[in-house]
PAPA-310014 format. One record per residue (C-alpha): residue in one letter; x, y, z. Coordinates in steps of 0.1 Angstrom, whole numbers, plus 5000, padded with zeros to 4 digits. Layout:
[node 'a',[X,Y,Z]];
...
This chain:
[node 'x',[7103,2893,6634]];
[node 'x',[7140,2888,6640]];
[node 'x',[7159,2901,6676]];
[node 'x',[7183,2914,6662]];
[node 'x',[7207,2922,6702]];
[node 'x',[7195,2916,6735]];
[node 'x',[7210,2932,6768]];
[node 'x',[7200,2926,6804]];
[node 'x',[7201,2960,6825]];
[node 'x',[7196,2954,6864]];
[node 'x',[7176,2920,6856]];
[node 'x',[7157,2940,6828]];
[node 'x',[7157,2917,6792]];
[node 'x',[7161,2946,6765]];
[node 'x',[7157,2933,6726]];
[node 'x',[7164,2954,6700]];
[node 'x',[7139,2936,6673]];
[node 'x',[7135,2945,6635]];
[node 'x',[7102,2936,6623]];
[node 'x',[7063,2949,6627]];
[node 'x',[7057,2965,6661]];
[node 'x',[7019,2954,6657]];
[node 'x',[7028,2920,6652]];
[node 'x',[7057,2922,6686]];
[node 'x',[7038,2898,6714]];
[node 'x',[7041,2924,6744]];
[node 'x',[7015,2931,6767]];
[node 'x',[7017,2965,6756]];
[node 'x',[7027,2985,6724]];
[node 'x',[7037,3022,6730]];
[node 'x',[7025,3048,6699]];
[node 'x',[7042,3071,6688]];
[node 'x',[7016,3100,6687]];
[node 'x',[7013,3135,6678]];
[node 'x',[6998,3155,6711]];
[node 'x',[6965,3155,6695]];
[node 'x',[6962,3115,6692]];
[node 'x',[6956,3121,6655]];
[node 'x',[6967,3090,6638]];
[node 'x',[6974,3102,6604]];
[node 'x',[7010,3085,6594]];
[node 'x',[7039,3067,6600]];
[node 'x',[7035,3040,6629]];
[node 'x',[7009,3056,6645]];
[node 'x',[6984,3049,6613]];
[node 'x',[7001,3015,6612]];
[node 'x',[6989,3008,6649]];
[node 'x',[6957,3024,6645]];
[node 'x',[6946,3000,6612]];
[node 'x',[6961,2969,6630]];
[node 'x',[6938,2976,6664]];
[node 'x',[6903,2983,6647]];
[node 'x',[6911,2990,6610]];
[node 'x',[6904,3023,6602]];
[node 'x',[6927,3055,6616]];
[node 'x',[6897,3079,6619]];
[node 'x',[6876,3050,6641]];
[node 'x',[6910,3047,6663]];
[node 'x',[6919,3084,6666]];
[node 'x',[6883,3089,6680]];
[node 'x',[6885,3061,6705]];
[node 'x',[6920,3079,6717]];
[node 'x',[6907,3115,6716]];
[node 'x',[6882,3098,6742]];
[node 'x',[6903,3084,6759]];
[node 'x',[6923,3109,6767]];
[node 'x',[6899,3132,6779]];
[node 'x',[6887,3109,6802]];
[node 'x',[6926,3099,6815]];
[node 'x',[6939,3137,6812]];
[node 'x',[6909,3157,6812]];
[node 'x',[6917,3178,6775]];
[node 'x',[6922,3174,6744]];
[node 'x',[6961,3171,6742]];
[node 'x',[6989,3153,6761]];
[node 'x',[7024,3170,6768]];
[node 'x',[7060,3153,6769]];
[node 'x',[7056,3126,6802]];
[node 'x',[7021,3122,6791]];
[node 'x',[7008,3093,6784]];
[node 'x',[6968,3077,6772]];
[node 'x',[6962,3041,6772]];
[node 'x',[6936,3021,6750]];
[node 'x',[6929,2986,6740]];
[node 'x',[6946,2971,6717]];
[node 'x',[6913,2955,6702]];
[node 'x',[6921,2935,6669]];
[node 'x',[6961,2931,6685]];
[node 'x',[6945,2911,6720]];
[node 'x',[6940,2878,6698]];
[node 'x',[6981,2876,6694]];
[node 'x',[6988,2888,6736]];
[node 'x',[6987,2928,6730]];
[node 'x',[6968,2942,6755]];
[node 'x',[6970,2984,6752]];
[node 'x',[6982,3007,6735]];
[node 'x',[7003,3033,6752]];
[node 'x',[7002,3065,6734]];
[node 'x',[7029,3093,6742]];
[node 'x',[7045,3122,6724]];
[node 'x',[7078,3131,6716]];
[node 'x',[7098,3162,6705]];
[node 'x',[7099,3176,6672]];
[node 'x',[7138,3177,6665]];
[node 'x',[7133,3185,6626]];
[node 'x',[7172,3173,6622]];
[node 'x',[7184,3190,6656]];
[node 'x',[7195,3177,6686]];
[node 'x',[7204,3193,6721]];
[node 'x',[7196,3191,6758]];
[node 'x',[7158,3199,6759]];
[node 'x',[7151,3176,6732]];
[node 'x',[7166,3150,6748]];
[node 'x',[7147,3160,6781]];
[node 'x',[7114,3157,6763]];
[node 'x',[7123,3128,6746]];
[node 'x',[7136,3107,6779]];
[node 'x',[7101,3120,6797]];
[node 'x',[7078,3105,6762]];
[node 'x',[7100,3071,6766]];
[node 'x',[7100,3067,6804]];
[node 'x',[7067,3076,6809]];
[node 'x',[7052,3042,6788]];
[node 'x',[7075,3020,6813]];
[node 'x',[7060,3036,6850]];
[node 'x',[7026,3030,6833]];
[node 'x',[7036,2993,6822]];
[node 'x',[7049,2989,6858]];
[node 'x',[7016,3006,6872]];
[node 'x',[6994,2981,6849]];
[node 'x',[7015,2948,6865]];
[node 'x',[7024,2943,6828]];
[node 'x',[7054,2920,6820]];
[node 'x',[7068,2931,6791]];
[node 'x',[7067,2961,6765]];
[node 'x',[7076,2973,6732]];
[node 'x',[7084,3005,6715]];
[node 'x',[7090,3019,6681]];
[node 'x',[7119,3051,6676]];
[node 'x',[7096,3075,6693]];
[node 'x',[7101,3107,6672]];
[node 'x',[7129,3094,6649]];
[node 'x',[7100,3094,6618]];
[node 'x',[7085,3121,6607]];
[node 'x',[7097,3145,6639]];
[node 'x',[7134,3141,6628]];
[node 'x',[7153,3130,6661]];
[node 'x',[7182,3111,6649]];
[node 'x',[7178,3080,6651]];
[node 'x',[7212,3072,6670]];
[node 'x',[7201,3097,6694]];
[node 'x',[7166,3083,6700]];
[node 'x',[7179,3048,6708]];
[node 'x',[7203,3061,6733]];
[node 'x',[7181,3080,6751]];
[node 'x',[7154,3051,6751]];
[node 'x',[7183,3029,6765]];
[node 'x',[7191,3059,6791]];
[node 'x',[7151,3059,6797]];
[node 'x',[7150,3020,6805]];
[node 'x',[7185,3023,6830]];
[node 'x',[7166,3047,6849]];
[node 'x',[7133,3027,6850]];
[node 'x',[7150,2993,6859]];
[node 'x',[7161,3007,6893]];
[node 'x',[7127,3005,6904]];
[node 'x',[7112,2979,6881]];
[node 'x',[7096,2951,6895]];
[node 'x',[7066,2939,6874]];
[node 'x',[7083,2945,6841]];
[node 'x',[7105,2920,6826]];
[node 'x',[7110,2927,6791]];
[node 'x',[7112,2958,6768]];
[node 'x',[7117,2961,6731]];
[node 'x',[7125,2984,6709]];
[node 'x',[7108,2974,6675]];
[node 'x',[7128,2986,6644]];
[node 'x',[7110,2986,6607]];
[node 'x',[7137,2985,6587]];
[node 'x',[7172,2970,6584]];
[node 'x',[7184,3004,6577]];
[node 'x',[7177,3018,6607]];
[node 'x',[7185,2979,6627]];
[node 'x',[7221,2991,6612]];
[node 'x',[7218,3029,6631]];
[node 'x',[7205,3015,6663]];
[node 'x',[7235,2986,6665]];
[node 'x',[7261,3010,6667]];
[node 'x',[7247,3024,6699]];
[node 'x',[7226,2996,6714]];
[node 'x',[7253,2987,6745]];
């Protein structure tokens, strides 16, 4: 685990953090989920196998979950469900915040980012709701749903602005890079 830039936005620490997101020491972890909370790939699997093991066991505990926070079977963009973070407590990880992002598939424009900014700020009100101190995220939909990456981390940045206004419980947010690759992308536009 290596933070990598850290800003402060309207008393707000922001880290930009290369390393494991289920290994981060937040409060709370934010997964990037498909609208189903089917954790098949990509972090969401990674999250999944680090809270009880097995992706199949986790996606039924969230499919649960969510009908009992959202009353179907699917969330939209703004969305969010929240489970333990079982296995992840013993290191200071208490949920899991799942929400959805856009499909971009390479594109990028105005709804998109719309989406995206409601799937990113949505995780911080319910932090702030759950009196938690600090947060962490991966590049919600910059994996497999091809939102450029650049993009993605100004629009989480954009996202956190607007939620430090109001913040009061929340002192810490993260965004938790896999790769140095992609530590390189996010630099550029992490101000």
């Amino acid at each position: 685990m290596k933070i990598v830039k850290e800003l402060i936005i309207n008393g707000l620490t922001v880290k930009l953090v290369q390393g494991d997101i289920t290994k981060y020491p937040a409060e709370a972890i934010v997964n990037a989920a498909n609208k189903y909370l089917e954790h098949g790939g990509g972090v969401a699997l990674a999250i999944a196998k680090a809270c009880v093991g097995d992706g199949a066991k986790y996606t039924e505990i969230s499919k649960r979950a969510m009908k009992e926070q959202i009353g179907r079977g699917y969330i939209e963009h703004g969305e969010v469900v929240v489970t333990s973070a079982f296995n992840l407590e013993k290191i200071g990880i208490k949920y899991v915040i799942h929400t959805v992002g856009p499909i971009c598939n390479g594109r990028w424009n105005d709804e998109l980012r719309e989406k995206l900014f409601k799937a990113l700020i949505a995780p911080l009100k319910k932090a702030e709701e759950l009196k938690l101190k600090s947060i962490a995220f991966p590049a919600v939909s910059a994996g497999i749903y091809g939102c450029p990456l650049e993009r993605v981390v100004e629009t989480f940045l954009d996202a956190v602005r607007e939620f430090a206004k109001s913040a009061e419980n929340v002192k810490e947010v993260a965004l938790v890079l896999f790769s140095e690759d992609q530590v390189r992308v996010a630099l550029e536009v992490f101000i």
